[in-house]
N, C-alpha and C positions, 0 to 999 in steps of 0.2 A: 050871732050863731046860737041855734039851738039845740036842744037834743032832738037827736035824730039825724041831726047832720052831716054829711062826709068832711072829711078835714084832711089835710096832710101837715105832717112836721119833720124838716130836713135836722137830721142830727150826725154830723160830721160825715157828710152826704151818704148818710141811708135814707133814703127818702121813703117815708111811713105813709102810710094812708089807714083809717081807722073811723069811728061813728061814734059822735058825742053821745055819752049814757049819761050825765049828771052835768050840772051847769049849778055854782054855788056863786055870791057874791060877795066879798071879803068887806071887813071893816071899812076898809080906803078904798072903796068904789073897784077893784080889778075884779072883773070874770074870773075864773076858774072852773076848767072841765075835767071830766073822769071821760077817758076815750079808750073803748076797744079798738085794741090795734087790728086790723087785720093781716096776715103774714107776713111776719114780723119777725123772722126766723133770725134774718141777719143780724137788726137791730138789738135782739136778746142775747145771741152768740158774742158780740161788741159789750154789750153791758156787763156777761158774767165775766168774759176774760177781765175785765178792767176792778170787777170787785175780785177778782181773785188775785189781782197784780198788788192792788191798793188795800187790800181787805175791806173798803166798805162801799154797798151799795149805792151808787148813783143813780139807780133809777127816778123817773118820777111817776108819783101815780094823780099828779092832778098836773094840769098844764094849762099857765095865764094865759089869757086871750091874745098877746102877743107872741105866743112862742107856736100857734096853730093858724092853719087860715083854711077858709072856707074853699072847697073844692067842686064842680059841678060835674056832677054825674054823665050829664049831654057831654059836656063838652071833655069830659077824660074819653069818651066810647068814641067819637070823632077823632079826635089824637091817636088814639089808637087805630081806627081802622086807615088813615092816613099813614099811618107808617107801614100799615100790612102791604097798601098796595106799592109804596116806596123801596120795602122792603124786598118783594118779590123778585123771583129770578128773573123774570121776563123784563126788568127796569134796571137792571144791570148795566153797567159800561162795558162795552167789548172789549175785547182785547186791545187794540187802538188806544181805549181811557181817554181822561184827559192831560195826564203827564206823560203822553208816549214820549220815549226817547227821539230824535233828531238824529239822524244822519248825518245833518251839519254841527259840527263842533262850537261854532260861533252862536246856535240857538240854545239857549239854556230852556 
């Protein structure tokens, strides 16, 4: 990973997405990044409650190379438009579905 990168990091599933701005390498060989989150609103609403329960900050402001992974741009806009069209009303189950009820008692 480099800077410039898109990355995401699941943190007690708020799933982040954000762009490596600094890339440092520690004494013992681990990577370490400085990553702008971007909307991240959840993730900060989670963090202050928690310093304000504990009184102290968990945040992190660098993050090892295990704790991020690299994300592709193609392939999140793909994922996404896949879902728009799954998503649409016209791809609905009708009424019917597929758990309609039975008329027969014995059909579960």
């Amino acid at each position: 990973m480099k800077v410039g990168d898109l990355v995401f990091n699941s943190y007690h599933n708020i799933l982040r997405f954000g762009t490596i701005q600094r890339k440092r390498i520690d004494q013992n060989g681990w990577a370490y990044f400085k990553v702008n989150w971007h909307c991240d609103n959840t993730y900060e609403r989670a963090m202050s409650t928690r310093e304000r329960l504990c009184g102290k900050d968990y945040r992190l402001h660098e993050y090892r190379k295990d704790q991020i992974k690299p994300v592709s741009k193609n392939i999140l806009s793909k994922v996404l438009q896949q879902h728009e069209v799954v998503a649409s009303p016209s791809n609905k189950l009708g009424a019917a579905g597929l758990c309609a009820p039975s008329a027969r008692f014995d059909v579960i």
